[in-house]
N, C-alpha and C positions, 0 to 999 in steps of 0.2 A: 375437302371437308372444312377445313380452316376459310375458305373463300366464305360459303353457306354460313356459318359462323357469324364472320363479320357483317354480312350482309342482313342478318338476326338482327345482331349487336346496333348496329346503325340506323335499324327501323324502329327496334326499343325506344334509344336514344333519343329519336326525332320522336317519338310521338307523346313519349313523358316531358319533355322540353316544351313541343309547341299545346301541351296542355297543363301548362304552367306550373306544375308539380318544383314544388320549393327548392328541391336538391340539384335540377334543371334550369333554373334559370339562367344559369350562365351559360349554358351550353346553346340555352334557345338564341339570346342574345348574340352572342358570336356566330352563331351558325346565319340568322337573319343576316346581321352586319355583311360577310362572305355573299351573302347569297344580293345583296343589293349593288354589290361592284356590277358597276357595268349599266343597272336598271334604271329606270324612271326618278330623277334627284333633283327632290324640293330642298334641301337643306339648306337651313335659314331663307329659304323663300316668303314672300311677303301672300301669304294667299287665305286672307280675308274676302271674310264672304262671298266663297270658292266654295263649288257645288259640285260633290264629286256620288252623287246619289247614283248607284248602281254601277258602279264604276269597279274595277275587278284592280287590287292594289298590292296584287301579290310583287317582293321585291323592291318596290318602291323606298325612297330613301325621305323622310320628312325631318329628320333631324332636327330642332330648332328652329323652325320652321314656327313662321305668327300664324296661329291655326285659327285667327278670332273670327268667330262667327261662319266658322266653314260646317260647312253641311256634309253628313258622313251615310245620311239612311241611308238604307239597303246595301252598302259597298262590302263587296266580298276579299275575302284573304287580306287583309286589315291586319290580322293577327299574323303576315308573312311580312308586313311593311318592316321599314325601322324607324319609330316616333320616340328615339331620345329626346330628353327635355321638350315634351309637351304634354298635355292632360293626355293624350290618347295612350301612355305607358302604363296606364293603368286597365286591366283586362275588364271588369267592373265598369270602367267608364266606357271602354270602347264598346263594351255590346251595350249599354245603354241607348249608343249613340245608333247606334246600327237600326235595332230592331227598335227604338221610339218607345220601350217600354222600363220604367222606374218603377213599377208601384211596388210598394213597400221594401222599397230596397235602403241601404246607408253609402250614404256619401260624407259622413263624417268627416270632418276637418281637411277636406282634399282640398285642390287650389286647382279650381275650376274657371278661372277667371278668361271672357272671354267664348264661353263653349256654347253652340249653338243646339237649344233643345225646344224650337219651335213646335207647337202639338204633341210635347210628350205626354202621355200619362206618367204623372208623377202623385198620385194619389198617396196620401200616408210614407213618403219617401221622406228622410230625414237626411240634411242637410246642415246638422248643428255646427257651429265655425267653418263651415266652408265658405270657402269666397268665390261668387259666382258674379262680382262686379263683372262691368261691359259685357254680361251675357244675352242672349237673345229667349227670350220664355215666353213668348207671343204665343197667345194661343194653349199653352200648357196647361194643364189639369192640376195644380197643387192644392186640391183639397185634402185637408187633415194632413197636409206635409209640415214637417218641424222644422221653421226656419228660426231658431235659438239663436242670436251673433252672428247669421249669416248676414255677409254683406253683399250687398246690390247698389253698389253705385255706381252706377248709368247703368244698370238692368231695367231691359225692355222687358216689361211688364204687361205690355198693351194685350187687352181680350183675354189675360190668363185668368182662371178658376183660384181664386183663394179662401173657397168656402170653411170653415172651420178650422183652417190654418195655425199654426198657433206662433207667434212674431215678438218672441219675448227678445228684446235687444237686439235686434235685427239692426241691420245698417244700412237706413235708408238714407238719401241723401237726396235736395234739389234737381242732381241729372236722373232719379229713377222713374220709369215710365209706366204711370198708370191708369192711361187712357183705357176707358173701353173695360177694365178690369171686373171681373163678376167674382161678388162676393156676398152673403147675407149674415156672416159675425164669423167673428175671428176671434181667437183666444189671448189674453196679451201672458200667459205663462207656458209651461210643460205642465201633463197633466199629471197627477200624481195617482195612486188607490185610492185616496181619502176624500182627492177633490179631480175627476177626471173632464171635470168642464171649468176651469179655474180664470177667472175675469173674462168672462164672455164680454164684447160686444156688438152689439148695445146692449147691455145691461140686463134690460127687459127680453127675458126667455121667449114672450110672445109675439116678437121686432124682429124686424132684419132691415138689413139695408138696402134702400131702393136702389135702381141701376142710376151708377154714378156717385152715390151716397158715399162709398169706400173711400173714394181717391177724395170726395172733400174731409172726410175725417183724419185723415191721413196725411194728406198735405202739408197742415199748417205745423207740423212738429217736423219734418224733415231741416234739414240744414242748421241745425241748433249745435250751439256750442255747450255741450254738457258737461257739467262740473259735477264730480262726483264724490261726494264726502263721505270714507270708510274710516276715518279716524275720529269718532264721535264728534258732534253737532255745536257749533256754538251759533246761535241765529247771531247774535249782534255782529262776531265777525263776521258772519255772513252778508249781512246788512248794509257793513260799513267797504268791505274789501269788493262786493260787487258794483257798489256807486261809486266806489274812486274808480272802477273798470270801465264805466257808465262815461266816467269824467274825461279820461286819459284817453278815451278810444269814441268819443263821439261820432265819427266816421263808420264805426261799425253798428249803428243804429241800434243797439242790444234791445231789447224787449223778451220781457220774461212769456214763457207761454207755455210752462207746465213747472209743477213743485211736486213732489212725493218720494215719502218715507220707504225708504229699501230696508224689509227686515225689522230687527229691534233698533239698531243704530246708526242705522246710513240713511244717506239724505240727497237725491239726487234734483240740483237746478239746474234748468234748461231754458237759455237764450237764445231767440230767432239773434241770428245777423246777417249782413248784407252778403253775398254770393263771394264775394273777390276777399272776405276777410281771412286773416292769418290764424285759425282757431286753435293752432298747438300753442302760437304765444300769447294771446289770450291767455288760454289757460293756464299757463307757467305764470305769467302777470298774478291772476289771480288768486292761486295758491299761495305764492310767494309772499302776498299781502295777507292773506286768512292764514298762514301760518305763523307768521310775526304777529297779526293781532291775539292769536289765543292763547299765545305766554304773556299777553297783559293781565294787571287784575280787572275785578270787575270796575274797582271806581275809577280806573285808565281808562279805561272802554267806555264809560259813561260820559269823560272829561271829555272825549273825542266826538261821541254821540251829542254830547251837549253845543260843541262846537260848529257842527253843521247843521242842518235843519231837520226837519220834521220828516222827511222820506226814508232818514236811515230806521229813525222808531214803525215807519209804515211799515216798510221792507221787515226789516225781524219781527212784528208781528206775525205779518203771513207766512212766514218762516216758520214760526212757534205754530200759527195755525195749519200748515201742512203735516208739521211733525206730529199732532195730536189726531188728526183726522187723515188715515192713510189716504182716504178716497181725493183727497183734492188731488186732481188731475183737469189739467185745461189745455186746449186742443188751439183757440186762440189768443191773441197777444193781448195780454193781462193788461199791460202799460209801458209806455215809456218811463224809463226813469229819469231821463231830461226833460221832462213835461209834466213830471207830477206837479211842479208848483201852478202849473195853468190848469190843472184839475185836482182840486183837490175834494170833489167828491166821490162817490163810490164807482166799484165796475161794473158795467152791465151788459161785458161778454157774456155768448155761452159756453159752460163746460159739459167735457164727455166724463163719463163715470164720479161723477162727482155733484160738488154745491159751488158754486163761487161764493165768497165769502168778500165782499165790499169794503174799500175803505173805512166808509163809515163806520162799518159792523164792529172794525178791530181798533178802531183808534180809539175811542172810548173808552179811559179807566174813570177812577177815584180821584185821582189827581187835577185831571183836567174838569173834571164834573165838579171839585168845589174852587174854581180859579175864585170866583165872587166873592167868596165863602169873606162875612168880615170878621176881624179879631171879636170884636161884641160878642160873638157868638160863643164863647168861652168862658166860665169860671173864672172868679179872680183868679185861682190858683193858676189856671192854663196862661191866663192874660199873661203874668206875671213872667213863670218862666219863657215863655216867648217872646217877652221885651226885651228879659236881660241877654238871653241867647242871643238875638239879635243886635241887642247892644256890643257884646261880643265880639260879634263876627264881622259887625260893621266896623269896628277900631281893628282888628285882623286884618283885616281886608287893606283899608286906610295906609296900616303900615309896612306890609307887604308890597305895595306899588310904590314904596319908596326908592326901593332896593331891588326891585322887580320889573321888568318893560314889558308892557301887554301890550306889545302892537301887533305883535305875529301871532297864530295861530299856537304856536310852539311856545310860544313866551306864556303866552295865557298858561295853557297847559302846566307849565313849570312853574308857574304864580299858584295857582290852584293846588298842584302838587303841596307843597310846601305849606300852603293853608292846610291842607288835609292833613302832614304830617303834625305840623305843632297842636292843634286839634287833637289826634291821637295822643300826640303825651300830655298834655295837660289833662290830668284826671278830672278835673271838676270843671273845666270847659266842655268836656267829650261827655259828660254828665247832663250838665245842662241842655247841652244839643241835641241829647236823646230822648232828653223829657221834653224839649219842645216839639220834635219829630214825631213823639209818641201825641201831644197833645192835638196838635193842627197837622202837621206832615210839610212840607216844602213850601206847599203854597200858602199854608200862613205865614208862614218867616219869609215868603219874595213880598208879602202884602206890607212887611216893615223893614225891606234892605231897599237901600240904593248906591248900586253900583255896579259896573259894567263886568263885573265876574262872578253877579252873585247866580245866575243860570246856569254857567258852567260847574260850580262848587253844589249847590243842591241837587243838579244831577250826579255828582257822584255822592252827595249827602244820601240820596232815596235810598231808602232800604233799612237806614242807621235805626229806625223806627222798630225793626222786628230782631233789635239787640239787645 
């Protein structure tokens, strides 16, 4: 009676174990392990793009085993193998692989990397943070799949469906392949109740994309070094810390080729660079520099902006202009920034979801619109206080390079400094300068200075006008 018993007891066992019941797992796993002494042993076998379709794999040992790109359809007793440390230890993934069928199923945050799903339907299958780099998806169905942060670098992509898709931070990279790819818009969010079709594109509800159309949309934003700003926005740092990145690192050809507003206060820039570039120290570099610039003040910032040229003011315009208009989004390379001085007119890239907004559009203030402007043009009163101001700041100046060396870059800066503090305390200096700021603004007080620091000082002068 006791024999019948156990003989119960041990078919219970086995059949609550090898049907994954929570309380079993250990029992299933030991009992596999046992049961593969002696069987068929891949462990740590190199068996890439290994084709074991129909293949009966009961007892089998895969241990560790490099499973990339191995073909599993149809293979029976799978579930008798032993797949320690490989995607196939997930029951979820193994009948995926088995029967070719996803749809709408979750693979949420799994580490699939590597795993072969040549023609699977995977229609509406969510794959949010998974990593399915080096995967094979040739041919796959992922319409209306959620690929949120999943990464694909060097995912064959080729002939897959990624019709309505939706690719919000997705991780594509130069090795991803998407030859042949059929798609007519894609979603670049998750959908929400409020908005369940949120950044279609193209844009245009009544558009799709021709065959081929995808992979050129697509393309030109892969391989980007993305800098991403969560600790509120300073354009001018931004401005100044990505051109000394421009400066330091000419070899990695940077070229801007998208800007846009994450949210109420993030700010995400994205540079092409060249294939072989080091993108983690990049980015450290350039943090490192936009975090040191934004404990400056503004009139430091300006002493520095003053000191280089006209690209840093380009650059934080378009800065200021992406942060204002979430839609700037460009799909091609904006500009070089070691080349803006051989162009210094507008761009006349395309962009996807968006305007491009051209040099010319945003360099144009007040400032530079009355450079001509002459003193005549002013009231005695104005005349007045703008001569003496000037008179001022010309004997400031004068005396300050006494005791002061502006050869360096840094010297200036510390000349200027110092101009601007004794400025600040003298009350009835810092008076006068504000009435002549108010009167003409900068560029009638350069139209009566001469000296080789008065550009740097009225750049951090601008503004003293609206005090």
């Amino acid at each position: 009676m006791s024999a019948v018993a156990w003989v119960f007891l041990g078919v219970y066992l086995s059949w609550r174990s090898l049907s994954g019941y929570k309380n079993f797992v250990l029992i299933q796993k030991f009992s596999i392990a046992i049961a593969t002494i002696g069987g068929t042993n891949f462990q740590r076998a190199n068996l890439v793009d290994a084709d074991f379709t129909h293949a009966v794999l009961k007892n089998t040992n895969f241990t560790a085993a490099n499973v990339t790109r191995t073909c599993w359809l149809n293979t029976k007793q799978l579930d008798l193998a032993r797949v320690d440390q490989t995607y196939l230890d997930n029951s979820q993934v193994r009948k995926l692989l088995i029967t070719g069928e996803g749809h709408d199923k979750s693979f949420d945050h799994l580490f699939l990397r590597g795993i072969y799903l040549r023609g699977v339907n995977l229609t509406e299958a969510s794959f949010i943070g998974a990593d399915l780099s080096e995967a094979s998806l040739q041919d796959a169905n992922l319409s209306r799949a959620k690929l949120k942060q999943t990464q694909l670098d060097g995912t064959d992509l080729t002939g897959a469906c990624l019709t309505g898709a939706y690719i919000e931070d997705w991780g594509i990279t130069s090795d991803t392949k998407f030859d042949g790819v059929r798609c007519e818009y894609v979603y670049m969010h998750l959908p929400t109740k409020e908005n369940p079709d949120p950044l279609r594109k193209p844009d245009n509800r009544q558009e799709v994309f021709a065959d081929g159309d995808f992979g050129d949309f697509i393309k030109p934003i892969v391989d980007t070094l993305d800098l991403y700003h969560n600790q509120g926005v300073d354009p001018r740092a931004i401005a100044i810390a990505f051109k000394k990145l421009a400066e330091d690192y000419p070899d990695a050809e940077l070229e801007i080729v998208a800007m846009e507003k994450r949210g109420e206060n993030n700010f995400l820039l994205r540079a092409k660079t060249v294939p072989e570039t080091d993108k983690s120290q990049l980015s450290a570099e350039y943090f490192d520099t936009y975090n040191s610039l934004k404990v400056l003040s503004q009139q430091e910032l300006k002493v520095l902006i003053a000191e280089k040229d006209i690209q840093i003011r380009r650059l934080e315009n378009m800065v200021m202009t992406a942060l204002e208009r979430p839609s700037f989004y460009s799909n091609t390379s904006i500009e070089k920034l070691n080349t803006m001085t051989n162009n210094p007119g507008g761009i006349s890239q395309n962009v996807s979801g968006g305007q491009v907004y051209g040099m010319q559009s945003m360099q144009g203030n007040q400032n530079e619109q009355s450079i001509n402007n002459s003193i005549t043009n002013y009231t005695p009163e104005q005349r007045q206080n703008l001569a003496e101001a000037a008179a001022d700041i010309q004997q400031l100046l004068q005396q300050l390079e006494q005791t002061y060396p502006t050869n360096t870059p840094l010297e200036k800066q510390v000349a200027v400094t110092e101009a601007l503090r004794q400025i600040e305390s003298n009350t009835t200096l810092k008076t006068r300068v504000i009435g002549a700021l108010k009167a003409g603004g900068t560029e009638a007080l350069k139209e009566l200075l001469d000296h080789p620091l008065v550009n740097i000082l009225l750049a951090a002068l601008d503004g003293w006008q609206e005090v």
